[in-house]
C-alpha positions in Angstrom: -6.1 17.8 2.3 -8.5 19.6 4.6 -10.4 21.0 1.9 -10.9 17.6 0.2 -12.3 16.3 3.7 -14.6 19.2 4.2 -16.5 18.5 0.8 -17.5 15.1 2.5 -18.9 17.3 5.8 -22.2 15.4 4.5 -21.2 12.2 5.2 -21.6 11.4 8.9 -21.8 8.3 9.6 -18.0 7.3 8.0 -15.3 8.9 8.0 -13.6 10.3 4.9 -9.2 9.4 4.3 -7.9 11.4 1.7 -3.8 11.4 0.9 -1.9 12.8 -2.2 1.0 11.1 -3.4 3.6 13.4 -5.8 5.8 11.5 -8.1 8.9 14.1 -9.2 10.3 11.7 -11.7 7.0 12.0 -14.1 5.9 15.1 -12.6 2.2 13.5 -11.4 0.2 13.5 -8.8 -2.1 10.9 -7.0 -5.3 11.4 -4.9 -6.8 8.8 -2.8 -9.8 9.7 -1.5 -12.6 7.0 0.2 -14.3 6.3 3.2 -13.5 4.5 6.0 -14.5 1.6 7.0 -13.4 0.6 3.5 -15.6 -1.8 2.3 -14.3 -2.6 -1.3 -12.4 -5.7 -2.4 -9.8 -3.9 -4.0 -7.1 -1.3 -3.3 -5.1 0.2 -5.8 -1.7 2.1 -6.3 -0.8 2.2 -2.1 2.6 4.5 -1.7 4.2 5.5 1.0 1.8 7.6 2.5 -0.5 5.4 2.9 -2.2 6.4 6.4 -2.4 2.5 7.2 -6.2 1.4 9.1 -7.7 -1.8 8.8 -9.5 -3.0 5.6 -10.8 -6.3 6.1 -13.0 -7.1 3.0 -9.7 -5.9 0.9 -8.5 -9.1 -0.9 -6.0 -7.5 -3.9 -3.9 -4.9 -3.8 -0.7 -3.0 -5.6 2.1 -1.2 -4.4 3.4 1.8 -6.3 6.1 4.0 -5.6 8.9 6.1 -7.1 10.2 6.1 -3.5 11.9 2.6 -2.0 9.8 0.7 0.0 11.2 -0.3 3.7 10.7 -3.1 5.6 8.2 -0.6 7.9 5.7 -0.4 4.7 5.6 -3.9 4.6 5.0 -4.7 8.3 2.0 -1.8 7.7 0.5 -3.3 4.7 0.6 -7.2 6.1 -1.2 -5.1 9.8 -3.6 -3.2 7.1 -4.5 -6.1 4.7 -5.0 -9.3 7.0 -6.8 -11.2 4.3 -4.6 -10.2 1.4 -5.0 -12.9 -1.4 -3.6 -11.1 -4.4 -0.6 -8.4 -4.5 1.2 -6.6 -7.1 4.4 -4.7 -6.6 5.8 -1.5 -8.9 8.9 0.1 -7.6 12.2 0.2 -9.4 14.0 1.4 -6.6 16.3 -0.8 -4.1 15.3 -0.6 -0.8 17.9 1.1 1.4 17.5 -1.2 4.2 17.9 -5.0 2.9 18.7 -6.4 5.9 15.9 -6.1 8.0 14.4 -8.6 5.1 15.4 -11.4 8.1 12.6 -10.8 10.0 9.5 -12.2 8.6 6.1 -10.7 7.7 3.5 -13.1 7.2 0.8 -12.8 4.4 -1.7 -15.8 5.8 -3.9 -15.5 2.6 -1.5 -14.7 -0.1 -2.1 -17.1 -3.0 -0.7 -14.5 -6.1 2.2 -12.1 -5.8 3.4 -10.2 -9.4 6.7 -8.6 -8.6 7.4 -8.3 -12.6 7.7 -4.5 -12.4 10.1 -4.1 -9.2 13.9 -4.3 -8.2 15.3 -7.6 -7.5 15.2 -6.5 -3.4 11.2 -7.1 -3.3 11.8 -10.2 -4.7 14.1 -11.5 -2.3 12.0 -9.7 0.8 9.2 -12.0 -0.7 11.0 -14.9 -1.4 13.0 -14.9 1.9 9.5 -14.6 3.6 
């Protein structure tokens, strides 16, 4: 991760976020690597390890994980994204903590959520929100 960072020593006036994401169950790897302020529209494939920030001129995302996402990841994303209007969910597995799905996240700007590709517990975290 340093060594990514360091090939952007150039770049002065942003900084440079770089994570890798491993996924054991297909046996890839994912690099993220941009610079912050973030000033696209669009974020794609956020995991786990996403390093959270603000990216207000982010209006779509999608969530991708082999690993379950919590309530926490939510709470970060909603804090991350403020003006989310689009988001797509891919994880298969259940969360292991369905019952903080009470308290509520708010997505202010949300207009289109695809959960077509995730395990019926996202659906209800959404729905119940």
């Amino acid at each position: 991760n340093q060594d990514i960072q360091s090939t952007f020593e150039n770049f002065k006036t942003n900084e440079i976020i770089s994570y890798i994401d491993y996924f054991s169950k297909s046996n890839l790897f994912n690099y993220h690597i941009y610079s912050y302020p973030y000033r696209w529209t669009c974020y794609d494939d956020i995991t786990n390890n996403f390093p959270g920030g603000l990216f207000q001129c982010v209006r779509e995302i999608s969530l991708r994980d082999e690993r379950p996402f919590e309530h926490e990841f939510f709470l970060r994303i909603a804090q991350s994204f403020p003006f989310i209007e689009k988001l797509c969910l891919n994880n298969h597995e259940p969360q292991q903590n369905p019952n903080l799905q009470s308290l509520i996240i708010k997505y202010p700007h949300l207009t289109e959520l695809d959960l077509v590709k995730t395990h019926e517990n996202y659906v209800e975290q959404f729905l119940n929100n």
